[in-house]
N, C-alpha and C positions, 0 to 999 in steps of 0.2 A: 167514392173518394173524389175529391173535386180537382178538378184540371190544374196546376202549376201556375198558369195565367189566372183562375178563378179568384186564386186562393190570396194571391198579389189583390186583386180589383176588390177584393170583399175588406181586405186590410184595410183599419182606418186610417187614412189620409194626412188626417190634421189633429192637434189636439183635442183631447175630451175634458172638456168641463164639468164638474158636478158641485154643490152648495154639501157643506160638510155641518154646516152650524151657523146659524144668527144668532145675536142675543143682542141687547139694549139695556140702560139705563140711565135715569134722570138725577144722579147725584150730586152733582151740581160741584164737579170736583176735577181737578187736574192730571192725575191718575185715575185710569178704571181697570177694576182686574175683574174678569169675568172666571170663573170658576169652573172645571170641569169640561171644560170644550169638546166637543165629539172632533177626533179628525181622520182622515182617510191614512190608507197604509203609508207607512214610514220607513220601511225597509226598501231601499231601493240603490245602486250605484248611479253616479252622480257622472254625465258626460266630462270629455276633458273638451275645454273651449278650443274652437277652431273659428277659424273666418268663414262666412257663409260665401259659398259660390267655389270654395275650395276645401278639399276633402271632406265633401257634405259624408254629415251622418246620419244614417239610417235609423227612421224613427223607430223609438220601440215604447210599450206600455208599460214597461220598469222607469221609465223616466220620467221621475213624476218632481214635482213642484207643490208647494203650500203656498196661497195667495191668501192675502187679509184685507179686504176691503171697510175701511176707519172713515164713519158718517159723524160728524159730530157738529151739535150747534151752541152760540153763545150771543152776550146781547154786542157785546163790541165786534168788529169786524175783523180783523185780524189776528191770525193766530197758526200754526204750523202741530201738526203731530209729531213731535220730538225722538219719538221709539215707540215700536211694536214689539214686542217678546210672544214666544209660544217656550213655555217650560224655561225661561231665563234665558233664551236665543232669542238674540235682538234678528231683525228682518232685517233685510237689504229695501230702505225707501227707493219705489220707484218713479212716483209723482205724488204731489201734495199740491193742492191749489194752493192752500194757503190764506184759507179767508180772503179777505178783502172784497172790498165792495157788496158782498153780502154775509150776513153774521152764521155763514155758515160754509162746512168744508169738507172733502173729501180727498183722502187718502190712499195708495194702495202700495203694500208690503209683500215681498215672497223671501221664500226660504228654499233651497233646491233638497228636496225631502230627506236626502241623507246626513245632514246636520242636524238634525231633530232624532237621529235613534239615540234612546239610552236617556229621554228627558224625565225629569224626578215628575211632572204631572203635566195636565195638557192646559194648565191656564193661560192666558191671551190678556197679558197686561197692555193698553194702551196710553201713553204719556203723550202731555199738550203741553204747548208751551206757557199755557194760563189756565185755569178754572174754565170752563165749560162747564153749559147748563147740561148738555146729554151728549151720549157717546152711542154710536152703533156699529158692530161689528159685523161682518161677512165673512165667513170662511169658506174657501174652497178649495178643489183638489185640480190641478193641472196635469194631465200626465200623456203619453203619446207624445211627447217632441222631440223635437230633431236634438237638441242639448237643452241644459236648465243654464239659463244665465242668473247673474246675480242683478245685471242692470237689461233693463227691455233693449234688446234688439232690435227695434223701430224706435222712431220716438215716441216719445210721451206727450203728453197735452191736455192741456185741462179748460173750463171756457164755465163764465155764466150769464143768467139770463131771466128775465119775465116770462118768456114765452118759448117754444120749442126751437130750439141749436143745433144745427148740424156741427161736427168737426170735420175741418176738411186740411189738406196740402201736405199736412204731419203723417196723414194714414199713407200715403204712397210710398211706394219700394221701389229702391234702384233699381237699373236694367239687371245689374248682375245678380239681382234675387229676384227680379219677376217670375222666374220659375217655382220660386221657394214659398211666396203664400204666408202670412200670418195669420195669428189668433187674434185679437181684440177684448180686452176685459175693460168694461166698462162700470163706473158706480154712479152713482147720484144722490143730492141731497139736497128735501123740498124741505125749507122752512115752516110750514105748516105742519102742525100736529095734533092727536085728538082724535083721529077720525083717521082710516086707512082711504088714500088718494090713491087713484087709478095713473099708472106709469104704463109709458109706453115708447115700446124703442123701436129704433129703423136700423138697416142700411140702409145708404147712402153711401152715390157718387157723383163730386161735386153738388150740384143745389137739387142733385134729382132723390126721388127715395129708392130709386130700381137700381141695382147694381147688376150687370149682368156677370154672370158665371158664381156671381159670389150667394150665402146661405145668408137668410134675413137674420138679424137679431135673436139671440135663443135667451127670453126673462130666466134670469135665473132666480131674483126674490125681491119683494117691497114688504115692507114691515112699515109700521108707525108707535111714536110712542105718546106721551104727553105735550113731548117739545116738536117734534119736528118726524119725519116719514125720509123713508130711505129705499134706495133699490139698487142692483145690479144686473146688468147681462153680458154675455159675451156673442161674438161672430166672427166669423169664418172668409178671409176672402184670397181667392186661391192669387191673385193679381197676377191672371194670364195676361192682360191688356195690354197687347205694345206698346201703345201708348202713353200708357203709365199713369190713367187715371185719376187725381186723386180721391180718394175713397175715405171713410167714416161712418161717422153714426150721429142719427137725431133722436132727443129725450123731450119726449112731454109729459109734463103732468097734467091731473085735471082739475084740480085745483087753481085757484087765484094766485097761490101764494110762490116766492120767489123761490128759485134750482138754481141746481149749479151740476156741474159733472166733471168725473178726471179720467182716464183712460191710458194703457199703455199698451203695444203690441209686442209677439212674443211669435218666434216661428216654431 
C-alpha cells in the first residue's frame, strides 16, 4: 500500500491530453460535416467556475473537456470559422486567426464534456464564413483540470509566418497563478500539400527553446491532404518563475511552404 504522500506525488499534476480523431477533406465547400467521429468519455460533472488563486479546485480526472482543432485552407485570405458542432452543440470559439495574410487558418473550439451527454450521433460539422478549398479537423480529450471553462483562462494568440515563430508575453501567468501552471494546446496550418511535411514543435521561454521546470512540447498529430498539411500539440508549463517569464511555443515545418499557428491555455 503506498504511503499518503506517495499517492498525492504519483497523482497527475496537470492536464492529460489525448487525439480522439482526425479527419480531413478537400470539398471545396463552406460547411464540412465529418461523419461518425470517435470521441472520448462524456459522462462527466462539470466544475462550478471560480476565480483562480481563490477557492482553487482540486483537480480531478472526471473533468474532462472536448477540444476541436479547425485547419482549413482557401485561395483568398481571409475568412473566420463561423461554428463548430459535435451532435448539433455549437462549441464555445476560443481563438480563430482568421485568415489573413495567408490563405490559410486555424481554429480551436471546446465544449466542457457534460453538454455533449444524450447527443443523437457524434458528427463534427464545421462552418466558414466562405467556401474553402479543405477543412481539417482534430479532436481531443482534455481532462485532469482544475474546472472546464468555456472561454481559456490565459489568453489566447495566434501568429504567422515563412519560417519557425515562437509565441511569447500572452503565455505568462499573473503572480497570483504562478503557482497554478497551465496546459497549452497548440494547432498549425502549412499551406502546402500532397506530400506529409515534417512538423516540429518547442518550448519556449522568451527567444530561448529551454524552458526551465517546464515539459517540452507533447506532438499530438500532422496529417496532410491534397490542399494543405496540419498538426497539433500541446505543453505543460508549471510557471514556478518568480519572475514571470514569458513562456510559449515555436512551429516548424519542413517544407518551403507558408504556417500559421493559433493557441490557447487552459489550467
Amino acid at each position: 500500500m503506498y504511503h499518503p504522500a506517495h499517492r498525492l506525488l504519483l497523482r497527475p499534476q496537470y492536464p492529460v491530453v489525448k487525439v480522439s480523431d482526425v479527419r480531413d477533406d478537400v470539398a471545396d465547400s463552406t460547411a464540412y460535416t465529418f461523419t461518425n467521429v470517435n470521441l472520448p468519455a462524456l459522462g462527466t460533472a462539470m466544475s462550478t467556475a471560480q476565480s483562480l488563486g481563490v477557492n482553487q479546485l482540486t483537480r480531478s480526472p472526471s473533468n474532462r473537456a472536448i477540444v476541436v482543432v479547425c485547419h482549413s485552407e482557401a485561395a483568398a485570405v481571409t475568412w473566420t470559422v463561423s461554428s463548430c458542432s459535435i451532435g448539433g452543440v455549437n462549441g464555445n470559439k476560443l481563438v480563430d486567426r482568421g485568415g489573413g495574410t495567408l490563405a490559410i487558418n486555424t481554429a480551436l473550439f471546446i465544449w466542457p464534456a457534460n453538454v455533449l451527454q444524450g447527443i443523437a450521433n457524434t458528427n463534427v460539422v464545421v462552418t466558414h464564413s466562405k467556401a474553402v478549398t479543405s477543412c481539417a479537423i482534430g479532436v481531443l480529450s482534455m481532462e485532469n483540470m482544475r474546472h472546464v471553462s468555456t472561454t481559456a483562462l490565459s489568453s489566447t494568440f495566434s501568429d504567422s509566418s515563412v519560417s519557425g515563430f515562437s509565441h511569447q508575453g500572452s503565455g505568462s501567468c499573473t503572480l497570483a497563478n504562478a503557482n497554478t501552471g497551465w496546459t497549452m494546446i497548440a494547432g498549425s496550418t502549412n499551406d502546402t500539400g500532397g506530400g506529409l511535411e515534417d512538423c516540429t514543435w518547442e518550448a519556449r521561454q522568451g527567444s530561448s527553446t529551454n524552458i526551465s521546470g517546464a515539459n517540452q512540447a507533447t506532438h499530438l498529430y500532422t496529417g496532410s491532404n491534397a490542399e494543405m498539411s496540419f498538426s497539433a500539440c500541446y505543453l505543460v508549463n508549471p510557471c514556478y518563475s518568480a519572475n514571470l517569464v514569458a513562456c510559449g511555443y515555436g512551429v516548424d515545418w519542413s517544407g518551403a511552404g507558408l504556417h500559421e499557428a493559433a493557441a490557447f491555455a487552459i489550467y
